[in-house]
C-alpha positions in Angstrom: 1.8 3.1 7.6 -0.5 4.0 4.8 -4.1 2.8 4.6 -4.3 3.1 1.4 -4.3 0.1 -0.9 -3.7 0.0 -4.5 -6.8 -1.5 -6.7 -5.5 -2.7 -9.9 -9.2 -3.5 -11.8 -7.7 -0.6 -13.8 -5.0 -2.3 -15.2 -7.5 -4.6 -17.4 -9.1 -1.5 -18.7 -12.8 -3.1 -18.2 -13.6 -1.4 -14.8 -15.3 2.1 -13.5 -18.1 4.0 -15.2 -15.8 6.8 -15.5 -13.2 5.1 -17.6 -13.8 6.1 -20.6 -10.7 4.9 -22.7 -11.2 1.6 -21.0 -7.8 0.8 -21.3 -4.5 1.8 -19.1 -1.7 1.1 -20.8 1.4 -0.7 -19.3 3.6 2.8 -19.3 0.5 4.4 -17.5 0.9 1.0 -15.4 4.6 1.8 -14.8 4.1 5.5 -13.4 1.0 4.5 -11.2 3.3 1.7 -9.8 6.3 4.1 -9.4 4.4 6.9 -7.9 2.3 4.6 -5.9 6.0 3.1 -4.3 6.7 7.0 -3.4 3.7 7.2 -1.6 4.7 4.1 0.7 1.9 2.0 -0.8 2.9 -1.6 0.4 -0.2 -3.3 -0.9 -1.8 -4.5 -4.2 -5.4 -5.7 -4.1 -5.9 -7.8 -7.3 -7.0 -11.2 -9.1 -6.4 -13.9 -11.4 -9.0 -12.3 -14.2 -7.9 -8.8 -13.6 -4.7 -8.7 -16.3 -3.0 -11.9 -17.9 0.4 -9.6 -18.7 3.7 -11.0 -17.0 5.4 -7.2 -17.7 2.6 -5.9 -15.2 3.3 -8.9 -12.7 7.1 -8.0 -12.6 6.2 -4.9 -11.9 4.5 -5.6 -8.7 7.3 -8.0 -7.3 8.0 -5.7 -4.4 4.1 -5.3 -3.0 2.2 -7.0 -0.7 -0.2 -9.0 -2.6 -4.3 -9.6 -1.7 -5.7 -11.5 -4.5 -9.2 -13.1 -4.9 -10.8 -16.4 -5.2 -12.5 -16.7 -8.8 -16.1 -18.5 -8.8 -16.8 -21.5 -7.5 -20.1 -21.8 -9.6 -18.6 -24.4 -12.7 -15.9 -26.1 -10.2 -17.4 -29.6 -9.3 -17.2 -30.3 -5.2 -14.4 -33.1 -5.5 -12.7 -30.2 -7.6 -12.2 -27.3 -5.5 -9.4 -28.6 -3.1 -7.4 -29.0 -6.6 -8.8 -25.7 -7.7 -8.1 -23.6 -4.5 -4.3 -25.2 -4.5 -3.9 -23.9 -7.5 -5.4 -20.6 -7.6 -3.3 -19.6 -4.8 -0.1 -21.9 -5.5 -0.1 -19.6 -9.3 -0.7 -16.3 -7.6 2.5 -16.7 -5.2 4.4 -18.1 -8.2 3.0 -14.9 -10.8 4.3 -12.4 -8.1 7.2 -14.3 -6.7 6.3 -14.9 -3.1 7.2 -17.3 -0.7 3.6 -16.0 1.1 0.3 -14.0 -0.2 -0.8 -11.3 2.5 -4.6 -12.3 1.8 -6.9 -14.2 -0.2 -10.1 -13.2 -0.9 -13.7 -14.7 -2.1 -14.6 -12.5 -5.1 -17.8 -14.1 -5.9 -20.9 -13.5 -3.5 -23.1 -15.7 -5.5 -20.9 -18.7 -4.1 -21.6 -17.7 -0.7 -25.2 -19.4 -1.2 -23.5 -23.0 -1.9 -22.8 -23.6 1.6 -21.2 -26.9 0.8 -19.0 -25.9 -2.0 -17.5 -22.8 0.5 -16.9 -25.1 3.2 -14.6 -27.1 1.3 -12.8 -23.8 -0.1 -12.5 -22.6 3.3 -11.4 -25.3 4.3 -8.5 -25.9 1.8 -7.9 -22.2 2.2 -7.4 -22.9 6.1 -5.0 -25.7 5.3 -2.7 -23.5 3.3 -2.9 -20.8 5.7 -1.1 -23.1 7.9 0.9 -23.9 6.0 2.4 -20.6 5.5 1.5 -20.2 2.0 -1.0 -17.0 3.0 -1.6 -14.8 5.8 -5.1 -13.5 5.8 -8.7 -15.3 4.7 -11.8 -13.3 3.9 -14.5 -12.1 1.0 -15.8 -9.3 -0.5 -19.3 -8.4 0.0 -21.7 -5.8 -0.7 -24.6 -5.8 1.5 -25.3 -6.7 5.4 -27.2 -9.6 4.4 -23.9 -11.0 3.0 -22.3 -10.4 5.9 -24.7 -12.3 7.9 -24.5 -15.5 5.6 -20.4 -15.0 5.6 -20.6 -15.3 9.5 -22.2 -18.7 9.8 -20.0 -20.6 6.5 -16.8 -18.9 8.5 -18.0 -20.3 12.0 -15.4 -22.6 12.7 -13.1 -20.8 11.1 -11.1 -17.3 11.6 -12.5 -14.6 8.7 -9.8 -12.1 9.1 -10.5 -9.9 6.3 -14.1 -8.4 4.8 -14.0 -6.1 1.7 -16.9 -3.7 1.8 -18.3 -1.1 -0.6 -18.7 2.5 1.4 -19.2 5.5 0.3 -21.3 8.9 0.9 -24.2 7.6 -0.7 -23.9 4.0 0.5 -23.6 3.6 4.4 -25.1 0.3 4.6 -22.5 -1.2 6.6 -22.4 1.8 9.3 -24.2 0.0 12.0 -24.0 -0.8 15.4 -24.5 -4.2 14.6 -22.1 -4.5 11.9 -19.2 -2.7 14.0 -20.1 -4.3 17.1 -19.3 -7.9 15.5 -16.4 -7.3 13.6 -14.2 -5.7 16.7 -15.3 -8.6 18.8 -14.4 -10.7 15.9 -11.0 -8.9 15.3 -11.8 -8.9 11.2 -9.8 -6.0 9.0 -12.3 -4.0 7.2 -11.2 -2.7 3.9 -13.3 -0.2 2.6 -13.4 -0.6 -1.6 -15.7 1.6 -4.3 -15.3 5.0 -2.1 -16.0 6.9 -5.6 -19.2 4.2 -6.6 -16.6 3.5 -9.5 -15.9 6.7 -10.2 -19.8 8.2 -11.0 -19.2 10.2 -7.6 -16.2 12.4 -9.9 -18.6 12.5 -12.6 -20.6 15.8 -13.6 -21.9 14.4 -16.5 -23.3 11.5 -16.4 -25.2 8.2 -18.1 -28.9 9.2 -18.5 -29.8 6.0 -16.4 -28.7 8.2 -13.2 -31.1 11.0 -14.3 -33.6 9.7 -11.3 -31.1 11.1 -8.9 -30.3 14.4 -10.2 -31.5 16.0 -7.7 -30.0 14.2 -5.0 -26.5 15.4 -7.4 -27.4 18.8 -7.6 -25.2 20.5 -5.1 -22.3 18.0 -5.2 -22.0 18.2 -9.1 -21.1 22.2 -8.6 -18.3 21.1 -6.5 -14.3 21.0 -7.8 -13.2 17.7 -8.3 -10.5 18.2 -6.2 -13.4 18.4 -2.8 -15.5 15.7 -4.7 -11.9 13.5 -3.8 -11.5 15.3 -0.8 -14.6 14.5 0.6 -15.2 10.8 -0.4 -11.9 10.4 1.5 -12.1 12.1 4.4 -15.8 10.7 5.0 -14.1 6.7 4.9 -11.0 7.7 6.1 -12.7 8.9 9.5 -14.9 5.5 10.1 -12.6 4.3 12.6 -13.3 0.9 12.1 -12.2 0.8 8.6 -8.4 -0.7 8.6 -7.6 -0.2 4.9 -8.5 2.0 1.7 -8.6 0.4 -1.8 -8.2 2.8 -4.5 -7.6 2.1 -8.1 -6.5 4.6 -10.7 -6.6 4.7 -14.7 -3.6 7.3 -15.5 -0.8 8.6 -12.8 -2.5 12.0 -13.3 -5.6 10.6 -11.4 -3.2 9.8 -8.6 -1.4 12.7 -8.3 -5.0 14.7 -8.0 -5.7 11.9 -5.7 -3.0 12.8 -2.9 -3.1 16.7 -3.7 -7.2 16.4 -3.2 -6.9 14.5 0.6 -4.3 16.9 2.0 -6.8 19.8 1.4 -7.6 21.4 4.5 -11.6 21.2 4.4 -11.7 22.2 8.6 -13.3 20.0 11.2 -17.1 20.7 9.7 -18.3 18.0 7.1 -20.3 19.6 4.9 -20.3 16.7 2.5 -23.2 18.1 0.6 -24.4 14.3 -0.5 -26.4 12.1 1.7 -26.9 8.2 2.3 -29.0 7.1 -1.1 -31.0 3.9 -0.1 -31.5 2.1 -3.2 -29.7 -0.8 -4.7 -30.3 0.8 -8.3 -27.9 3.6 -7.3 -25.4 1.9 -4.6 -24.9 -1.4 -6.3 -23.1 -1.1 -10.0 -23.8 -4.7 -10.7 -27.7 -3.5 -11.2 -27.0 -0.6 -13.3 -28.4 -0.5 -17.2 -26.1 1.9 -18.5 -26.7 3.2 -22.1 -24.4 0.9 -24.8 -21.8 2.7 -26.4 
């Protein structure tokens, strides 16, 4: 079975630094879909904000579906029971399921409302057993979330964490981090492998000028090994269950599968190190230049 899962941020045109068009239009849609089904991707990894188009939904009747819990910030407390019903209750309906695979918190900022995510969880537990999902978790970006996700999800089973990885951000390879979540049994899916695209990106917003040295050697490379490489450095972190990977255009999947069948030998000569600094690792702190 493929660990690859398919983002669909793309689809609402407004995600990646590198996508410059910033929109993927609903034939584009179609062949990713299409050529995405050939590949034996079972799973989509979406959300309620990411596209409001009932031609997209249809066309992601037959996939697996992991969607995401919008903010919590503006939903009063005797609210989110109602609010969780329905977020997930108009997901399955959208996609025509009689179950979601997983539902996600999308929001880290709620993770500091300890009250307000023990109600959610707790409404999200209650539908869990009632058979309308399969799978509970977040997505995070740093250890420290991870910490404070532990203790809201103690009496309750987190089966799912989506974490950014990459070669310049290895925050979560720890012995701490990978100790916990095999005791814990929790699926890892490993998102941002490409830090939104900037690590296919020779030429780049002048805000990542700072690090053009770090770049130097890996900007020289083919695009086809940049891929290759980002890949193979996730795909070997063996405690990594799934791969979420979003594209703009069906060529950019294409060169995605023809990039990770290279045959790069048993060396990694990955020709980028680990980059500590949020500026870098963390899109949401980025100043890029206005267009």
């Amino acid at each position: 079975m493929t660990k690859i899962v398919l983002g669909s941020a793309q689809f609402s045109g407004n995600y990646g630094v590198s996508n410059l068009k910033k929109k993927t239009y609903l034939d584009e849609i179609r062949k990713i879909i299409n050529y995405s089904k050939k590949q034996k991707i079972k799973l989509i990894d979406t959300a309620p904000d990411y596209f409001k188009n009932n031609k997209i939904n249809k066309l992601l009747y037959s996939f697996d579906i992991c969607t995401k819990i919008p903010s919590l910030k503006k939903i009063q407390n005797k609210k989110i029971n109602y609010f969780i019903n329905k977020t997930v209750n108009d997901e399955i309906a959208k996609y025509r399921k009689k179950r979601l695979n997983s539902v996600i918190f999308h929001s880290v900022s709620d993770l500091k409302n300890k009250k307000k995510m023990n109600l959610a969880i707790n409404s999200l537990d209650k539908l869990k057993t009632k058979g309308k999902l399969k799978y509970i978790g977040a997505s995070i970006y740093n250890y420290n979330d991870f910490v404070i996700l532990l203790k809201l999800f103690d009496n309750s089973k987190l089966d799912i964490i989506q974490i950014p990885i990459n070669l310049v951000n290895r925050d979560f390879i720890n012995t701490d981090f990978i100790k916990i979540v095999r005791k814990k049994r929790i699926k890892i899916q490993a998102r941002s492998i490409f830090l939104q695209g900037l690590l296919l990106m020779k030429k780049k917003d002048k805000y990542f000028d700072r690090w053009k040295k770090n770049f130097k050697s890996w900007d020289d490379l083919p695009i086809t090994l940049k891929i290759h490489y980002c890949y193979k450095f996730v795909n070997e972190l063996n405690f990594i269950n799934k791969i979420v990977v979003g594209f703009n255009n069906v060529k950019e999947i294409k060169l995605f599968y023809k990039s990770i069948k290279i045959n790069s030998g048993s060396k990694n000569k990955f020709l980028l190190n680990e980059i500590i600094d949020q500026k870098l690792t963390n899109p949401t702190k980025w100043k890029l230049k206005k267009k």
